[in-house]
DRENKEGU-629620 format. One line per field, with one value per residue: x, y, z of N, C-alpha, C in turn. Coordinates in steps of 0.2 Angstrom, whole numbers, padded with zeros to 4 digits, m for minus. Layout:
REM residues N
nX = X_... $
nY = Y_... $
nZ = Z_... $
caX = X_... $
caY = Y_... $
caZ = Z_... $
cX = X_... $
cY = Y_... $
cZ = Z_... $
END
This chain:
REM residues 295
nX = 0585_0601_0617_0628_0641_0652_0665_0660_0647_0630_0615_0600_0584_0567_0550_0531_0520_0505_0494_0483_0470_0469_0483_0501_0514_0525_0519_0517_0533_0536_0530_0534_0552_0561_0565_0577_0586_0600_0601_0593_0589_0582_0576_0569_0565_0566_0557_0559_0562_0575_0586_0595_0600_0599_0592_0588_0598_0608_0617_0607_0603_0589_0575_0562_0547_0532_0525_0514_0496_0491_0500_0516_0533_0546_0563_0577_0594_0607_0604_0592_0580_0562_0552_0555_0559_0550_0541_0548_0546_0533_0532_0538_0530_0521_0510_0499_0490_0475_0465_0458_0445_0453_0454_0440_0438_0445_0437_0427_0436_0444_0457_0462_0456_0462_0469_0461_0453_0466_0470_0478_0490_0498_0516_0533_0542_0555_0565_0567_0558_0572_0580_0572_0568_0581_0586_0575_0580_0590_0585_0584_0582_0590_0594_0587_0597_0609_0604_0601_0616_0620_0615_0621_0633_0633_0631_0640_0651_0647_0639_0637_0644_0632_0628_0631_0638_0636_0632_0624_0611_0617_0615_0608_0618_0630_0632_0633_0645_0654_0661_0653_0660_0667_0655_0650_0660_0665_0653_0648_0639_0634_0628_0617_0624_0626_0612_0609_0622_0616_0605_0606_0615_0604_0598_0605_0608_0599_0586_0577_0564_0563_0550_0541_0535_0529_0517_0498_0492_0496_0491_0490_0497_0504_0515_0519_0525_0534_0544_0548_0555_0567_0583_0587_0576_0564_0546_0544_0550_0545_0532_0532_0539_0528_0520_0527_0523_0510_0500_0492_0489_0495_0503_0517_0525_0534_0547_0544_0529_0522_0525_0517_0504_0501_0502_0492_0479_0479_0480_0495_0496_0504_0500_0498_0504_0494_0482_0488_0488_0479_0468_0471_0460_0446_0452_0455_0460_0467_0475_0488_0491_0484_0488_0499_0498_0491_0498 $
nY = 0446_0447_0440_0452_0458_0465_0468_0475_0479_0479_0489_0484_0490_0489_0488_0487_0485_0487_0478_0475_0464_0447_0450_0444_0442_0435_0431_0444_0448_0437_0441_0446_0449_0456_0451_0443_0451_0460_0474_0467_0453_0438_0428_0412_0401_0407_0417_0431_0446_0455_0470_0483_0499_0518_0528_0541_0545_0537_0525_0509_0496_0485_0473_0463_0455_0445_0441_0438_0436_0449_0457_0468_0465_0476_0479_0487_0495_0509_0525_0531_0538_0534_0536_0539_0526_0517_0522_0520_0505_0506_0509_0497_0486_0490_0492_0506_0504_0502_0490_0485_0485_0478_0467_0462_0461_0450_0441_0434_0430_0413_0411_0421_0421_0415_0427_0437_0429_0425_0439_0445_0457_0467_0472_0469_0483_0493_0501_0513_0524_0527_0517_0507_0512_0511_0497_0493_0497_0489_0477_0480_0473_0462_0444_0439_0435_0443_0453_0453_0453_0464_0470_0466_0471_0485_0486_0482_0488_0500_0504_0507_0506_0496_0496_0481_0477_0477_0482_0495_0499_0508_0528_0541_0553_0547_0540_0549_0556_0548_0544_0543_0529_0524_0518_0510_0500_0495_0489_0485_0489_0492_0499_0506_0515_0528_0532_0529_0537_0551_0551_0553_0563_0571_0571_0575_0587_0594_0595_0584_0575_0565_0561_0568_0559_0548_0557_0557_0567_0569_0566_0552_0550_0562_0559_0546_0553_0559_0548_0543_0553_0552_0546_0529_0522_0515_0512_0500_0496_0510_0506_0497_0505_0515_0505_0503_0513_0514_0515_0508_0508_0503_0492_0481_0477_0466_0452_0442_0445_0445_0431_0426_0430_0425_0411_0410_0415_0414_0403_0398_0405_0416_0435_0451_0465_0473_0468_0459_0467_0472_0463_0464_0477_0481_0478_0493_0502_0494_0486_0483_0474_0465_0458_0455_0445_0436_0429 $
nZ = 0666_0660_0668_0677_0665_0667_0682_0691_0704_0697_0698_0696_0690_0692_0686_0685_0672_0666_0654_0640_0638_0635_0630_0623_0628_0619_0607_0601_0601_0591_0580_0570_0564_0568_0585_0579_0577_0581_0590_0601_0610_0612_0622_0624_0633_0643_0641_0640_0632_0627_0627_0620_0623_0619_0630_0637_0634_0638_0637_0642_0649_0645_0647_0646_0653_0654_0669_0671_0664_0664_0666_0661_0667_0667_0666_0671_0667_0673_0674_0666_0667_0675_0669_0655_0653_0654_0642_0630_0634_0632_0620_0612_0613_0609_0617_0618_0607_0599_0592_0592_0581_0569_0574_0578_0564_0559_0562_0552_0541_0536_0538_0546_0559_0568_0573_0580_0590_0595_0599_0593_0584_0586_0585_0588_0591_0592_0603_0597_0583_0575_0575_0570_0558_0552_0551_0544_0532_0530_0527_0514_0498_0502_0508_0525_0532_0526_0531_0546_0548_0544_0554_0566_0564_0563_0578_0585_0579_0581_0592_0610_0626_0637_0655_0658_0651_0635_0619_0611_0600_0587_0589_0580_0582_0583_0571_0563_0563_0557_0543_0526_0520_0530_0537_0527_0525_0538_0542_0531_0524_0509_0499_0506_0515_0512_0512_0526_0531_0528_0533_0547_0547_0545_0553_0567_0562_0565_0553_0550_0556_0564_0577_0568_0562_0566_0571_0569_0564_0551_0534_0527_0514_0514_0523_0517_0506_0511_0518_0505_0501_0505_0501_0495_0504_0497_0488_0496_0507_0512_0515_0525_0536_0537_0543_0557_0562_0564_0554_0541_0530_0517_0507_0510_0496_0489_0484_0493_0498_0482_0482_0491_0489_0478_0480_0489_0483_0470_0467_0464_0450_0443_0451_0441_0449_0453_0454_0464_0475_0477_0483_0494_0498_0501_0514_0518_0528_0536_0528_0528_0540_0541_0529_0533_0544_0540_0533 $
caX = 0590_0608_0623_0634_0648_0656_0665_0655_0640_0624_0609_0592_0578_0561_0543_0530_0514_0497_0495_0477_0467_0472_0490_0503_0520_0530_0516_0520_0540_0537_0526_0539_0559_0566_0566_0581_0591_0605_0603_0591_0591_0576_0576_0562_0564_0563_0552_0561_0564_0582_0591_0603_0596_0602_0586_0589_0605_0613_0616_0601_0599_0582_0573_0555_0544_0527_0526_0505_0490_0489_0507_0522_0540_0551_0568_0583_0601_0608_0603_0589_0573_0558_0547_0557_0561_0541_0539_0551_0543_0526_0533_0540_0525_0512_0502_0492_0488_0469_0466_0449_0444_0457_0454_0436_0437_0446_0433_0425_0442_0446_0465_0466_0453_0469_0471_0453_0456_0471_0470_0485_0489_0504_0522_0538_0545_0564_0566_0567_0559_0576_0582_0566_0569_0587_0584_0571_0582_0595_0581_0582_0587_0595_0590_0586_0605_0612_0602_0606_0624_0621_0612_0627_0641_0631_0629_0645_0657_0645_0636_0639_0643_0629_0630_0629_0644_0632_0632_0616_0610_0621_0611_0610_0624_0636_0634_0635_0653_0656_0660_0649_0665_0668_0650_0650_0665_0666_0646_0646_0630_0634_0624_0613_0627_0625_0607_0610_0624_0611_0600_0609_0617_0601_0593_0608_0606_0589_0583_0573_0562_0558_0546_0537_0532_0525_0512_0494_0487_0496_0489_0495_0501_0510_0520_0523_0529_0542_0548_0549_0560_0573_0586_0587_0570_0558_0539_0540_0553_0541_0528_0534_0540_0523_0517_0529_0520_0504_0497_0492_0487_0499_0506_0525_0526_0542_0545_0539_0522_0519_0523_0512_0498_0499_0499_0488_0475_0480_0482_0502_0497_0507_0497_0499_0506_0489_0478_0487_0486_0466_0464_0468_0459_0444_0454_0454_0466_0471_0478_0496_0489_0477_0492_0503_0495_0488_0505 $
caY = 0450_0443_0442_0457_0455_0469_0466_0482_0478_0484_0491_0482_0494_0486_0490_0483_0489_0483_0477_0474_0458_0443_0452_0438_0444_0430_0431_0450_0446_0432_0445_0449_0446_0460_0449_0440_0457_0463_0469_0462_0447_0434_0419_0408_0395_0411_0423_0436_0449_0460_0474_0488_0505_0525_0531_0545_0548_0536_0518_0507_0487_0486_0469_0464_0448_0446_0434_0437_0438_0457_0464_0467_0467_0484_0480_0491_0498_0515_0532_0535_0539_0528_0537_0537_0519_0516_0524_0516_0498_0503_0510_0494_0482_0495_0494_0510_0505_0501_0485_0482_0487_0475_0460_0463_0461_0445_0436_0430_0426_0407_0415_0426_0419_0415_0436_0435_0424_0427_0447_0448_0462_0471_0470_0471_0486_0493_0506_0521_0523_0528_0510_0504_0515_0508_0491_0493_0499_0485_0473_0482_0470_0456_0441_0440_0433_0449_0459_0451_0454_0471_0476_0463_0473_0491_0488_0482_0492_0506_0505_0511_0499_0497_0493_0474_0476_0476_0488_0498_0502_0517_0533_0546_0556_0541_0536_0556_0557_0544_0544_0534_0526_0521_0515_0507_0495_0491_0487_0480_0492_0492_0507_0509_0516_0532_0534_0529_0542_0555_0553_0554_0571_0579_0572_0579_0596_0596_0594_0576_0576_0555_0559_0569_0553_0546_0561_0555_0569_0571_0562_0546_0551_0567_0556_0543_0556_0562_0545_0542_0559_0551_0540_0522_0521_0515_0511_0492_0503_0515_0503_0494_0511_0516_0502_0503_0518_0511_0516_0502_0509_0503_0484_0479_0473_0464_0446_0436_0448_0444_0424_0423_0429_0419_0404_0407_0417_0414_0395_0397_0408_0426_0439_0458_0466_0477_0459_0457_0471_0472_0455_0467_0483_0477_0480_0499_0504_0486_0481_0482_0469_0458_0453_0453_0440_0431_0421 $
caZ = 0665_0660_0675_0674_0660_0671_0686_0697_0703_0694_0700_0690_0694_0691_0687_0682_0670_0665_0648_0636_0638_0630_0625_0624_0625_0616_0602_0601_0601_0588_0574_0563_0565_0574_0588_0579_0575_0588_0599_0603_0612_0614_0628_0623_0638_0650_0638_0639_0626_0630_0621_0622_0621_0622_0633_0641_0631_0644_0638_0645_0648_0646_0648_0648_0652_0657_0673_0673_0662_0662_0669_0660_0668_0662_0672_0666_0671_0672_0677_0663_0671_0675_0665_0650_0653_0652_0638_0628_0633_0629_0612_0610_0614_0605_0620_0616_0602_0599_0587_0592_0574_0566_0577_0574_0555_0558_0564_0547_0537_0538_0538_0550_0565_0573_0576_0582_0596_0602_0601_0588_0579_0588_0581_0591_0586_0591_0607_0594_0577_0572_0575_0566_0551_0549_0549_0538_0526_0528_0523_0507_0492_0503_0511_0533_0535_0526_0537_0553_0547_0543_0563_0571_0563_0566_0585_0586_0578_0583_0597_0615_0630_0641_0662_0658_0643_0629_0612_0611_0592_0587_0589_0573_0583_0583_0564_0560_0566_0554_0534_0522_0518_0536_0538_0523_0526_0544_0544_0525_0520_0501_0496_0512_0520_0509_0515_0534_0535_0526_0539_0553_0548_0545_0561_0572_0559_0563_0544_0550_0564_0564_0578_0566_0558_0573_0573_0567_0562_0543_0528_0525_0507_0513_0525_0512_0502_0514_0517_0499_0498_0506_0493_0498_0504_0491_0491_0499_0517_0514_0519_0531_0542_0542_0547_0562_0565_0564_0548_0539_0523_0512_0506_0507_0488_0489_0483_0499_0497_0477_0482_0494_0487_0472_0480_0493_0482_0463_0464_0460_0445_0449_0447_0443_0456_0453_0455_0469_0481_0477_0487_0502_0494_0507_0522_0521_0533_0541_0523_0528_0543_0536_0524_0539_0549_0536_0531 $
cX = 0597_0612_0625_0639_0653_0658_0661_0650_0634_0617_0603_0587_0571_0554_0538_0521_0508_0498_0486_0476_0469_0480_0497_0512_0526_0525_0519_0529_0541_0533_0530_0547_0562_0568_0575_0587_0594_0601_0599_0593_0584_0579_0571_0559_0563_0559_0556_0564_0571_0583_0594_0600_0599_0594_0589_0595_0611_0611_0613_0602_0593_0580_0564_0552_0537_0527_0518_0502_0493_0495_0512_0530_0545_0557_0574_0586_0603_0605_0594_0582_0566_0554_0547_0558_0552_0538_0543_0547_0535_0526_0534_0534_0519_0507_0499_0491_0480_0468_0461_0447_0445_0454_0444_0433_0438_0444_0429_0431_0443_0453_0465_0459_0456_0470_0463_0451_0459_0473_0477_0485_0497_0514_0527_0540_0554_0562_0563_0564_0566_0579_0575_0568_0578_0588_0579_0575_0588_0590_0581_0586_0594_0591_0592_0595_0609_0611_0603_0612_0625_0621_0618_0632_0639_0633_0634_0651_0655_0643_0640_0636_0639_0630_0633_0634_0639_0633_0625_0617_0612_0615_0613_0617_0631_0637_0636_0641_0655_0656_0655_0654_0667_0661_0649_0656_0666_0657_0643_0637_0631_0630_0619_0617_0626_0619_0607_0615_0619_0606_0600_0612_0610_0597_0597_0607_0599_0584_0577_0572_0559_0553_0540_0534_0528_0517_0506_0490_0488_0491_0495_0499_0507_0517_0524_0528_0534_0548_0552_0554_0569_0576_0589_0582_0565_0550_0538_0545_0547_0535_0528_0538_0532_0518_0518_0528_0514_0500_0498_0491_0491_0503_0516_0526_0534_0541_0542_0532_0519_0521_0518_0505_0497_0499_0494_0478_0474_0480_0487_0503_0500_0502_0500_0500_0497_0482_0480_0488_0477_0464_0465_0466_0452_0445_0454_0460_0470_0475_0486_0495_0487_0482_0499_0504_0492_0494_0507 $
cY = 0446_0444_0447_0454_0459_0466_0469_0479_0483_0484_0490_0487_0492_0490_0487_0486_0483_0484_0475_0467_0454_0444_0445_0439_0440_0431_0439_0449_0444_0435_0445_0447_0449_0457_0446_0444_0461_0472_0468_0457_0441_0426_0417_0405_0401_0416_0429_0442_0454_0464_0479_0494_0510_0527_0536_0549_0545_0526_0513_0499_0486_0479_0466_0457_0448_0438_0434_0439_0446_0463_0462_0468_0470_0480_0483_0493_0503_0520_0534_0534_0535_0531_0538_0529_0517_0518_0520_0509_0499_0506_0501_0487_0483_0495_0499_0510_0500_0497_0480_0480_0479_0468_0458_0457_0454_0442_0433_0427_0420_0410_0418_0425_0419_0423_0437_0433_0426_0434_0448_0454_0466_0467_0474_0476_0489_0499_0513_0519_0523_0520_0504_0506_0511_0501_0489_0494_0494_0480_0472_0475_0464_0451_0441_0439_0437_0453_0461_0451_0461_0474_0471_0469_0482_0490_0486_0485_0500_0510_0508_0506_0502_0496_0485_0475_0476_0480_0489_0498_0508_0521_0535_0551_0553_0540_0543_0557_0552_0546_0540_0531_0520_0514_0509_0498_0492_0487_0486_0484_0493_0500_0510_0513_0525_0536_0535_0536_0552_0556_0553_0560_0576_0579_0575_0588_0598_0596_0590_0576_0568_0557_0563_0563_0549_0552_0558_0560_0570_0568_0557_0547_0554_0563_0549_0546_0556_0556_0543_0546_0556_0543_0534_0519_0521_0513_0504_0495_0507_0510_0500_0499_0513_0512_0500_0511_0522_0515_0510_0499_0506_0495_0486_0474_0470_0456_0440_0440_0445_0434_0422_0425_0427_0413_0404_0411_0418_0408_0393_0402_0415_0428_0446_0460_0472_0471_0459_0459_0472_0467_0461_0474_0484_0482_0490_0500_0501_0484_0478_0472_0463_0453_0448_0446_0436_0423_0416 $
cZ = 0665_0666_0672_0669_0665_0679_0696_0698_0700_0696_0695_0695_0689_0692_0683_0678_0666_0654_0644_0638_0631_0628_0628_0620_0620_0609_0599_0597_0592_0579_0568_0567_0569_0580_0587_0575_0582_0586_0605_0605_0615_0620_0629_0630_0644_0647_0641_0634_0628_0624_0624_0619_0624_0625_0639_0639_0636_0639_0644_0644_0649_0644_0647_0645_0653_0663_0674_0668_0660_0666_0664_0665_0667_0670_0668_0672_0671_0676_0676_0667_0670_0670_0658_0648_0651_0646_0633_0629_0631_0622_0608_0607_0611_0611_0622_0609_0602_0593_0587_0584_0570_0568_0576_0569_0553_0560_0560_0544_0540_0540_0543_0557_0570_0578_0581_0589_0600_0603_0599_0587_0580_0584_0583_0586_0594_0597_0605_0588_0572_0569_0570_0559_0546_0549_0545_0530_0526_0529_0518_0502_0495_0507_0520_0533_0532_0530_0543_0553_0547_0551_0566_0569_0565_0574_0584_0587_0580_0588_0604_0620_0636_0651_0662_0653_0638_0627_0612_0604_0593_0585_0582_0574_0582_0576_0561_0559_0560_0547_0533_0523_0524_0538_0535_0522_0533_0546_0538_0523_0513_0501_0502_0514_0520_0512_0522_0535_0532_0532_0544_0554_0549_0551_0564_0569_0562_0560_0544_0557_0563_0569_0576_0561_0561_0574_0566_0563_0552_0541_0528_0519_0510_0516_0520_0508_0505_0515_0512_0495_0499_0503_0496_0501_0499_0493_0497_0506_0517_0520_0524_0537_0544_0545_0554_0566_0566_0559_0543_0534_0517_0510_0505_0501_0489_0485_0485_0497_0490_0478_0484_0493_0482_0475_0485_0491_0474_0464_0460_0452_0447_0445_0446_0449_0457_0456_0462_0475_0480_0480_0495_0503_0501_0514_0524_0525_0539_0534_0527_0534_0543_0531_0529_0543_0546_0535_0535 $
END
């Protein structure tokens, strides 16, 4: 946990939970990039993953290490409640998520033994779906160092100051209050910004329920669908939301996805984008995965 930035003293309240066999928090952290999007904050040399979160509806310094095998570390600041505070970290860590199946499967591929092994498969995701879903969408159509520019200038110009002086990732209520215009120009969204304030009104309308999309029982489709209704999201966000809501049906076709499977399964020849989602046709309901962990 950082020094205070404030002059007050603050109160860390610690807890600490049981985690899957093999789970290997820095591998976790290290899955995907989120890691290197405010506000977050990664400490290699101390392993420690940090961010700035509304939990509770109360600005939260939230922290989390593992100092054993099979415990996590939750240490956080503020009022919000232990059992919200626990929940948020095992949102974040996926630990209920079940991956048996998955890890399994990667015990024939030469590629993906590695997952096998070390009981991979999980992927840091963000406090909130919401915070998931909008950083997904400033991935759109730019490269990581837009992106990072994009969540710096959101939690900045946006955010709400934690115990420890930190910016949390602005809530839907916080960007709602805001023009596109606003949005758009103090936090450089080009055309996202239109979408981001879209979604932010209808979640405080109540129009958008995000944690109906965390509910398992739809159809993969239907929920594709409804992601797909909303305008600034296309197929390759769509996939990559629901894969941060462990549905795994679906490839993120993007640039990096059609390189890397021509050269790692065309021999440099591109192929159809139809050739080249059939290499992970196979996987069944690990695809999104299996490409995942493969690179």
């Amino acid at each position: 946990m950082p020094m205070p930035i404030t002059s007050e003293p603050v109160e860390v309240r610690r807890i600490k939970l049981n985690v899957p066999p093999r789970f290997d928090l820095e591998a976790v952290v290290r899955a995907h990039g989120w890691w290197n999007l405010p506000p977050f904050r990664w400490d290699e040399a101390a392993g420690v993953i940090a961010t700035a979160a509304e939990i509770d509806e109360t600005p939260t310094d939230l922290s989390l290490s593992q100092p054993s095998p099979r415990r996590i570390l939750v240490e956080w600041t503020g009022p919000a409640a232990e059992t919200a505070v626990v929940a948020v970290a095992r949102r974040m860590l996926m630990l209920d998520s079940d991956l048996a199946e998955f890890q399994r499967r990667c015990e024939r591929p030469r590629r993906l033994r590695h997952v096998a092994k070390k009981g991979l498969g999980r992927l840091l995701r963000s406090p909130t779906l919401w915070e998931d879903v909008v950083k997904v969408l400033c991935t759109t159509n730019v490269n990581w160092g837009g992106t990072r520019g994009m969540s710096e200038r959101l939690v900045k110009a946006f955010g709400a100051r934690t115990p420890l002086g930190h910016r949390t990732f602005p809530s839907p209520a916080r960007l709602a209050r805001r023009r596109p215009a606003t949005l758009a120009s103090r936090a450089r969204l080009g055309y996202r910004a239109g979408a981001l304030s879209t979604m932010a009104r209808a979640i405080v309308a109540g129009k958008l329920d995000l944690a109906a999309w965390g509910d398992p029982a739809p159809a993969t489709e239907d929920l594709l669908a409804d992601i797909l209704a909303i305008k600034g999201l296309g197929p390759y966000a769509a996939a990559s939301i629901l894969a941060l809501v462990e549905r795994y049906d679906f490839l993120p076709v993007d640039s990096v996805f059609m390189n890397h499977v021509t050269n790692t399964h065309f021999k440099g020849q591109r192929p159809t984008r139809a050739a080249a989602e059939r290499v992970y046709r196979s996987w069944g309901r690990w695809k999104y995965l299996a490409y995942w962990f493969e690179r």
